[in-house]
C-alpha positions as CSV (number, residue, x, y, z in Angstrom):
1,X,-3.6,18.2,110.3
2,X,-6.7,15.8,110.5
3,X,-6.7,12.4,108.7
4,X,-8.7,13.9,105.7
5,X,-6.1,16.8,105.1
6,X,-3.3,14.6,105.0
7,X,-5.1,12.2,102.9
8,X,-5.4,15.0,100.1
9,X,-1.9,15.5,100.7
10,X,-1.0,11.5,100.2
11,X,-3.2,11.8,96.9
12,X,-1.3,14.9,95.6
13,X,2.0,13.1,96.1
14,X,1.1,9.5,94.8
15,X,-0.5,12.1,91.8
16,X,2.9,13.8,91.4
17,X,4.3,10.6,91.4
18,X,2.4,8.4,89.1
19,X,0.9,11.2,86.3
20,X,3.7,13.7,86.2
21,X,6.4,11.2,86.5
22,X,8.5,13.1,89.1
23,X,11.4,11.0,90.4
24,X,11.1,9.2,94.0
25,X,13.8,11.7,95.2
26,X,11.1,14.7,94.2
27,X,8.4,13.1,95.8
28,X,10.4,12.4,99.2
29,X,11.5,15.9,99.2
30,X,7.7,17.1,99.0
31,X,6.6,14.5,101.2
32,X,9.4,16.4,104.0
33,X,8.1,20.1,103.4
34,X,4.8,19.3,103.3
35,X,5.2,17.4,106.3
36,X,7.4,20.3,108.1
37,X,4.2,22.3,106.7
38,X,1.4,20.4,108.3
39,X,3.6,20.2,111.4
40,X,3.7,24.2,111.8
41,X,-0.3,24.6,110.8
42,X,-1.2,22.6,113.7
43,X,1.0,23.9,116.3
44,X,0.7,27.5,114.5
45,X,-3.2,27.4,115.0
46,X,-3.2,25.3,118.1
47,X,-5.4,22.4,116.6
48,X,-5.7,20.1,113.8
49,X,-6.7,22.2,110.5
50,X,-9.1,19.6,108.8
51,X,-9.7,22.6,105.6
52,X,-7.0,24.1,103.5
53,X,-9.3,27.5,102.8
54,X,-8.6,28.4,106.0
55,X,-4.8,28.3,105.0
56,X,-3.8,32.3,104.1
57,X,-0.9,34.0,102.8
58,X,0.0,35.0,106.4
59,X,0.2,31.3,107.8
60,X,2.1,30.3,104.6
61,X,4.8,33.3,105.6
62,X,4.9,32.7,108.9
63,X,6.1,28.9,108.1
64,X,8.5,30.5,106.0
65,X,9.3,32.8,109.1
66,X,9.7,29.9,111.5
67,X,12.0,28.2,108.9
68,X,14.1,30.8,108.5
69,X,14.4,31.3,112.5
70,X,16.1,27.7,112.3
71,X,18.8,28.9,110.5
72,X,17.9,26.8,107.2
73,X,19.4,28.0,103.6
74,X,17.6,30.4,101.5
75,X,17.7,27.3,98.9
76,X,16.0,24.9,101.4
77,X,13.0,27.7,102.2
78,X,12.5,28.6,98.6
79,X,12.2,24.5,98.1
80,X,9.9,24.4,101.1
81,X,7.4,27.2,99.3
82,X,8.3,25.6,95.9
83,X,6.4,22.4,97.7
84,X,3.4,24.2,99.3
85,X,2.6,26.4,95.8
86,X,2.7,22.9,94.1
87,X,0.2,21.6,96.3
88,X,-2.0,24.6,96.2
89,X,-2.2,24.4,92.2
90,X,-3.3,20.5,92.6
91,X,-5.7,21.9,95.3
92,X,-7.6,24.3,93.0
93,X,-7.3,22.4,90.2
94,X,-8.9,19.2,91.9
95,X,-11.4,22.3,93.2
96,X,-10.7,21.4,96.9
97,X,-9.8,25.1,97.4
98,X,-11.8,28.4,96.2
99,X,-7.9,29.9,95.9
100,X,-4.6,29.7,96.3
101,X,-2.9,31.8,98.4
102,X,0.5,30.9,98.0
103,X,1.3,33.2,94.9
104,X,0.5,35.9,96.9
105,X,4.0,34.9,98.5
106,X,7.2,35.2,97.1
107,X,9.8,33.0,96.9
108,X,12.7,33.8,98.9
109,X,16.0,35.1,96.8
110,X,19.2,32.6,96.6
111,X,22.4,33.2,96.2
112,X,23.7,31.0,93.3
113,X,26.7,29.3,93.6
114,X,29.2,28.9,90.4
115,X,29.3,24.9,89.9
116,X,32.5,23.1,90.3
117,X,34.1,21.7,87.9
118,X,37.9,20.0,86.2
119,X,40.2,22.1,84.0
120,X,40.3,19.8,80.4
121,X,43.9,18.9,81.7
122,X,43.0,16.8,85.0
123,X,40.2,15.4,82.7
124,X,42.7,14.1,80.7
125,X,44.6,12.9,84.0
126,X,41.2,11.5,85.3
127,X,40.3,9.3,82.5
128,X,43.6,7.9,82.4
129,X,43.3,6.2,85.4
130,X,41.3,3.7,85.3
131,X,43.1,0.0,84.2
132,X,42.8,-0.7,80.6
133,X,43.1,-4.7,81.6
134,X,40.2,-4.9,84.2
135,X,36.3,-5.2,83.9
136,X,36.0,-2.2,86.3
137,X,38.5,-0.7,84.4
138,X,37.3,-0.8,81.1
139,X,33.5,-0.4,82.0
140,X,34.7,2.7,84.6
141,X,36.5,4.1,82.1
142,X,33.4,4.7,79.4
143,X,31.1,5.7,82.4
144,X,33.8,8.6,82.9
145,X,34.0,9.3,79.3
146,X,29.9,9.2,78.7
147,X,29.3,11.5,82.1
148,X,31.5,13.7,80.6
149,X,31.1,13.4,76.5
150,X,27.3,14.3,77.0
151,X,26.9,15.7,80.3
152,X,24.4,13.4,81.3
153,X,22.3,12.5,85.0
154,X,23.5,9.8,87.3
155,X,19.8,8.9,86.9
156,X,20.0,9.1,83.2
157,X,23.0,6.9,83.0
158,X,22.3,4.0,85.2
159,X,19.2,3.6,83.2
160,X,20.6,3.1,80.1
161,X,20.1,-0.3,78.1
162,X,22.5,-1.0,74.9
163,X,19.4,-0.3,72.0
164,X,19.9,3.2,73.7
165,X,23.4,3.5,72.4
166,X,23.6,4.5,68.3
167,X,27.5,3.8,67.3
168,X,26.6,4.4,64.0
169,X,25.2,7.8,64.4
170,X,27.4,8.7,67.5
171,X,23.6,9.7,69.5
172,X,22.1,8.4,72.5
173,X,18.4,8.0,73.7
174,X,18.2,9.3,76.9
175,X,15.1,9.1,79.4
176,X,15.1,12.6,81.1
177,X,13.1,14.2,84.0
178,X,9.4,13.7,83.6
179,X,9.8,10.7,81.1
180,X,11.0,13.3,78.5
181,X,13.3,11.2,76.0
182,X,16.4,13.6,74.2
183,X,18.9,12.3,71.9
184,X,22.4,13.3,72.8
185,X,25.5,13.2,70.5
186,X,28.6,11.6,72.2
187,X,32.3,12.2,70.6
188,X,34.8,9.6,69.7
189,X,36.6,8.7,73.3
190,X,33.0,7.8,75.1
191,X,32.5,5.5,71.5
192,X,35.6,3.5,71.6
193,X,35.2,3.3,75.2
194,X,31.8,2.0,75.6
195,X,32.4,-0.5,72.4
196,X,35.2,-1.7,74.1
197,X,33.0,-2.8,77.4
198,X,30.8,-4.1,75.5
199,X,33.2,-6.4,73.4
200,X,34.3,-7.2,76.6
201,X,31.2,-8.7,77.6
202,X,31.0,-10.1,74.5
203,X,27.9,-8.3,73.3
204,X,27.1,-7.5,69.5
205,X,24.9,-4.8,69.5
206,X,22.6,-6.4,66.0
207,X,21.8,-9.9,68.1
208,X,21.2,-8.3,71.7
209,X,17.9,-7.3,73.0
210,X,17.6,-3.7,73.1
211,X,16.8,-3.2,76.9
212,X,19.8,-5.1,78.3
213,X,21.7,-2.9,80.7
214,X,24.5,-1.0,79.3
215,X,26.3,-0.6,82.5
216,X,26.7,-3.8,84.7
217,X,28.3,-5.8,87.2
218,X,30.3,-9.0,87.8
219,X,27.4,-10.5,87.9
220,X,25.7,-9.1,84.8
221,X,23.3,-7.5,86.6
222,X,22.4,-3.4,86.4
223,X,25.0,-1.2,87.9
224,X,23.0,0.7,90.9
225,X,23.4,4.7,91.2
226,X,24.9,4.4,94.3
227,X,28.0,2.3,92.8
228,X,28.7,4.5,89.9
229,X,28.2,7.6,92.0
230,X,30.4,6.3,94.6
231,X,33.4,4.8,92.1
232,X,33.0,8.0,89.9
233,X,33.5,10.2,93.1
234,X,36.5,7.8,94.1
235,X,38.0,8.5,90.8
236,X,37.7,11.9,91.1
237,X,39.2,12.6,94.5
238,X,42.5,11.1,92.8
239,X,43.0,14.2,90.5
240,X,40.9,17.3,93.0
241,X,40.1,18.3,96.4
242,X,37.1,20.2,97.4
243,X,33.2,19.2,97.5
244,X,30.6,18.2,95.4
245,X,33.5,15.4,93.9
246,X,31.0,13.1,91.9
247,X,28.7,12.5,88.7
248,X,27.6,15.9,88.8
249,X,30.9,18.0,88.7
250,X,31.3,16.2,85.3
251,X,27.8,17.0,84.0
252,X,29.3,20.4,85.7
253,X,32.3,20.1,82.8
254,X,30.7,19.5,80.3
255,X,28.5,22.5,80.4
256,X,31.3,24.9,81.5
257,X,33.6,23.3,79.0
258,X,31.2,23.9,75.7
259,X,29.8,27.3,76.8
260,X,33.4,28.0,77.0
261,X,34.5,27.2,74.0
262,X,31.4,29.0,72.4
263,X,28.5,27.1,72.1
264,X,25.0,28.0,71.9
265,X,23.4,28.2,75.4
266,X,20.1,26.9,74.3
267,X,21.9,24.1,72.5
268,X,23.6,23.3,75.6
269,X,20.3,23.5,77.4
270,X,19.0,20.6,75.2
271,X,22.1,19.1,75.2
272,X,21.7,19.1,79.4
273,X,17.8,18.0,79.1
274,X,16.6,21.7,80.9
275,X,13.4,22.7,80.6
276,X,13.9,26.0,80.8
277,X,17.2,27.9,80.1
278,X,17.7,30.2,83.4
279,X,18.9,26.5,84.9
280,X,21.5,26.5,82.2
281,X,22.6,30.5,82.5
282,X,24.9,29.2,85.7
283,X,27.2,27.8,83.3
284,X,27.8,31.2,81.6
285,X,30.8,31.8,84.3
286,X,33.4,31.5,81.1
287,X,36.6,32.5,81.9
288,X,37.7,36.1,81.9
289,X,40.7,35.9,79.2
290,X,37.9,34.0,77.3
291,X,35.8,37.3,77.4
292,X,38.9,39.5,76.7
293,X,39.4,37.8,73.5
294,X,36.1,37.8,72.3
295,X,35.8,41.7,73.1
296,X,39.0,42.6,71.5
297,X,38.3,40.2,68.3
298,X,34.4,41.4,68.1
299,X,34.6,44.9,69.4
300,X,35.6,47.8,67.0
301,X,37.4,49.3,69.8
302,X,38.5,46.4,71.6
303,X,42.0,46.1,70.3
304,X,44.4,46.8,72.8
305,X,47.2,46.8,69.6
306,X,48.5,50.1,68.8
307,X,48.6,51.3,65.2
């Protein structure tokens, strides 16, 4: 595309960026589709396409086409088209386009994949190993229990700063997606846990300043995401096999483990920080002797009892 076009495309990710407050992962993943985009445009037309109007629903699907031809994922496509509708709103609203022919395409259907998670008992076996002697220990130990006891982001949790963290009223402020702030309850083992780092590092909550790091180093300084997801995923791979080992697959519990034991999906939704609640239906995979009690408790027939 000509310097112009990809200007407007700059501006629409530093907008995305800096006004909807979409994380730097987001913005790199747009930044890669749109740039697989602008790469297909010219070679689909055979010279640089210095106006979006002249972008239809047929060149958008034939990009789609061409990706499919690659052999990429459903998922990755549907992202891809996620990426160019996106742009197409910013276009019409910023009045650049007279309309938007991307929802005149739809997205492509994926196959959703159940989320891995732990059975309670190798949770129990994970969070007992970790040293209860050690710094890394004790301050692995309540990142394990907090991932877990609320179900929170990687992101979320290396963010967090001790003012965020309400011993009294067992909640936490967490900073979401989009800057949105939720308070989370925690239960009893991610409390003693985390008060135990923090008399560890000698800290008294009343006489800190409220945006020191909860989670640190050696050093004192903030723990990065790529150590916690990389001693988390360590942990992990002592107690399972399989993929996805990491932050996530507890976030993964923690859903799977309240909706099983029958909690409200749109509490668990907020709980989660989802903005809408077909993200949180995944987790309603609860086990099938869980679903054979409830029926025969709740049904009038569902007794399997003779009288």
């Amino acid at each position: 595309m000509s310097d112009y076009t990809l200007q407007i495309v700059n501006e629409f990710l530093s907008y995305i960026e800096k006004e909807r407050n979409y994380s730097l992962h987001t913005v790199q993943a747009y930044r890669t589709d749109l740039q697989r985009f602008n790469q297909f445009c010219d070679q689909y037309s055979g010279r640089d396409i210095d106006d979006f109007n002249t972008i239809d629903k047929l060149l958008i699907r034939h990009f789609l086409g061409s990706e499919f031809e690659k052999g990429l994922t459903s998922k990755t496509i549907a992202r891809r088209l996620a990426s160019v509708k996106s742009l197409f709103k910013y276009l019409l609203r910023a009045e650049i386009v007279r309309d938007n022919p991307s929802i005149h395409v739809k997205t492509p259907k994926t196959l959703k994949s159940l989320p891995a998670y732990l059975d309670v008992k190798v949770i129990d076996r994970l969070m007992s190993i970790p040293p209860e002697n050690t710094f890394y220990g004790v301050r692995d130990r309540a990142i394990l229990e907090l991932f877990y006891s609320t179900g929170i982001r990687l992101s979320e949790l290396a963010q967090l700063n001790t003012g965020d963290f309400n011993p009294e009223k067992n909640l936490l402020k967490i900073i979401g997606k989009g800057g949105k702030e939720r308070l989370t309850p925690f239960g009893k083992h991610a409390k003693i846990s985390i008060e135990n780092f923090l008399n560890m590092r000698g800290i008294c909550l009343q006489s800190t300043p409220g945006n020191t790091p909860l989670f640190v180093t050696t050093k004192n300084k903030r723990l990065s995401k790529y150590t916690i997801q990389r001693r988390v995923r360590d942990y992990i791979r002592m107690v399972a096999d399989g993929q996805g080992l990491g932050p996530h697959m507890l976030r993964h519990t923690f859903a799977t483990h309240m909706m099983d034991r029958g909690a409200d999906i749109r509490a668990v939704k907020d709980l989660l920080g989802h903005s809408s609640l077909s993200s949180t239906q995944i987790y309603t995979h609860v086990q099938p002797e869980r679903m054979k009690r409830i029926h025969q408790q709740a049904h009038p027939h569902g007794s399997t009892s003779s009288k």
